[in-house]
BALOBA-1460 file (C-alpha; in Angstrom, 3 decimals):
// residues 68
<rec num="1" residu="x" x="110.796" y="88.959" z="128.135"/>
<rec num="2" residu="x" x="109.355" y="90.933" z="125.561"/>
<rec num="3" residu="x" x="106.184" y="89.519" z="123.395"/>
<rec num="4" residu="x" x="106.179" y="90.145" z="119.929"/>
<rec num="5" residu="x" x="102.291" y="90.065" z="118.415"/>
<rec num="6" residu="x" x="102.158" y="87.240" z="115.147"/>
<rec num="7" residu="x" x="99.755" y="88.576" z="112.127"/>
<rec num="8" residu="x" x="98.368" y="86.407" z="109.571"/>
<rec num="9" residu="x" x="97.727" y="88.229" z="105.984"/>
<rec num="10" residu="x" x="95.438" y="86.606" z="103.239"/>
<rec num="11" residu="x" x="93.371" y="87.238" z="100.314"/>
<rec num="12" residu="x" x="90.110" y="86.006" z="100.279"/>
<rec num="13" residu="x" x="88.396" y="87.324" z="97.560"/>
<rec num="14" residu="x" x="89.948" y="88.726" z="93.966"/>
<rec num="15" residu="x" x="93.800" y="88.433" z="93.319"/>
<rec num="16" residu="x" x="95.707" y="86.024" z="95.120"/>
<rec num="17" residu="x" x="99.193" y="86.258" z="93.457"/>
<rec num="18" residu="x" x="99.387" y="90.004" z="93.781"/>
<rec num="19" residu="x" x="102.241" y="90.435" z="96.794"/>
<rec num="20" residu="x" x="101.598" y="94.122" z="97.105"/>
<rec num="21" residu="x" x="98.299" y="94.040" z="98.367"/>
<rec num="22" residu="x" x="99.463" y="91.412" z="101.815"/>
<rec num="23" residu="x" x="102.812" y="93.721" z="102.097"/>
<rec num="24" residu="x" x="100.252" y="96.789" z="102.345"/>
<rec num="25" residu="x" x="97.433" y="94.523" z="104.261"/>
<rec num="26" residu="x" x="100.915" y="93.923" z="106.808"/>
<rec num="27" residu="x" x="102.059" y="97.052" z="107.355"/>
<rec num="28" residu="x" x="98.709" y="98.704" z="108.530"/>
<rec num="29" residu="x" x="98.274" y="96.033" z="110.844"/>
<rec num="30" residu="x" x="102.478" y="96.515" z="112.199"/>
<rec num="31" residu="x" x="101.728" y="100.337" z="112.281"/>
<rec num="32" residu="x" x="97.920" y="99.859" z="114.035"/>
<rec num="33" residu="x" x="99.257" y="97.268" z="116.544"/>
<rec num="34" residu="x" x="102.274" y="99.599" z="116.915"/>
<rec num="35" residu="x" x="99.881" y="102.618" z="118.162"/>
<rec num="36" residu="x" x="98.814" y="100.075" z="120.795"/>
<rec num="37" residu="x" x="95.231" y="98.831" z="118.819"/>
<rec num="38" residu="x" x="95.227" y="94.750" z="119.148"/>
<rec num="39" residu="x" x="92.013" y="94.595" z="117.920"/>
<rec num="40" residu="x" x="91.088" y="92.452" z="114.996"/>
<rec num="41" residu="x" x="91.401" y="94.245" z="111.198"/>
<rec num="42" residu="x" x="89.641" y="93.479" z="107.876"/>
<rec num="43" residu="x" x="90.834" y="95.331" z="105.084"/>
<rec num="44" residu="x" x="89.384" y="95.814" z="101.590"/>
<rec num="45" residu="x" x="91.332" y="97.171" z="99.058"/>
<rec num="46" residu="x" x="89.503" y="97.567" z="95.580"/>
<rec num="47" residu="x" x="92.087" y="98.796" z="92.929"/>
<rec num="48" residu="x" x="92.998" y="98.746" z="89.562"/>
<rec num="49" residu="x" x="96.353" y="99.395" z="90.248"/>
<rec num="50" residu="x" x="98.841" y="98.720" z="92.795"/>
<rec num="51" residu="x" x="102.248" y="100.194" z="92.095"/>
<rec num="52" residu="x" x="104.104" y="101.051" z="95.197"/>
<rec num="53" residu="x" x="103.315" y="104.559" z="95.664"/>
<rec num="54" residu="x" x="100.021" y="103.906" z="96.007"/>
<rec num="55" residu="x" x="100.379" y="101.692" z="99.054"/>
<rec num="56" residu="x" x="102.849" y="103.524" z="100.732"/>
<rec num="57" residu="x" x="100.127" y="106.460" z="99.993"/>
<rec num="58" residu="x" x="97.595" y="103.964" z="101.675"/>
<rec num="59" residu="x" x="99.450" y="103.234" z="104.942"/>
<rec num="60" residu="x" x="100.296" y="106.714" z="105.403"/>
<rec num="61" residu="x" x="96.762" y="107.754" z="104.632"/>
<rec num="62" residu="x" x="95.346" y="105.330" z="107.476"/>
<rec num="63" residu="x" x="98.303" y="106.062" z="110.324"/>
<rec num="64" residu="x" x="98.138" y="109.397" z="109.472"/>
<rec num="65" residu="x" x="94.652" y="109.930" z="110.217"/>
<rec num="66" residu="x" x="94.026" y="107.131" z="112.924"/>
<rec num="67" residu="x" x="91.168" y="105.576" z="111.622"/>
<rec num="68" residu="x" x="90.608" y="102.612" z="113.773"/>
């Protein structure tokens, strides 16, 4: 039986209706639990802009260089 781990994404401060920000927020946590970390994460993202090049740049910033 395999276990799957459950995440739960949310904003709590500044924009709530911005869906790029959780998809980022989601994916460092898949690729972080992924490199066998379970621990718990608290991400804060301060930026003008959020097209989708810079988050991709994000999570491959952070999984590149391990930082947790």
């Amino acid at each position: 039986m395999t276990i799957h781990p459950t995440f739960s994404v949310s904003t709590v401060f500044g924009k709530r209706d911005e869906p790029m920000l959780v998809a980022c927020a989601r994916q460092l946590i898949e690729e972080i639990s992924v490199s066998g970390s379970y621990k718990p994460l608290l991400i804060s993202l301060g930026l003008k802009d959020h097209p989708v090049e810079t988050m991709k740049g994000i999570v491959t910033a952070v999984t590149d260089n391990r930082l947790w």
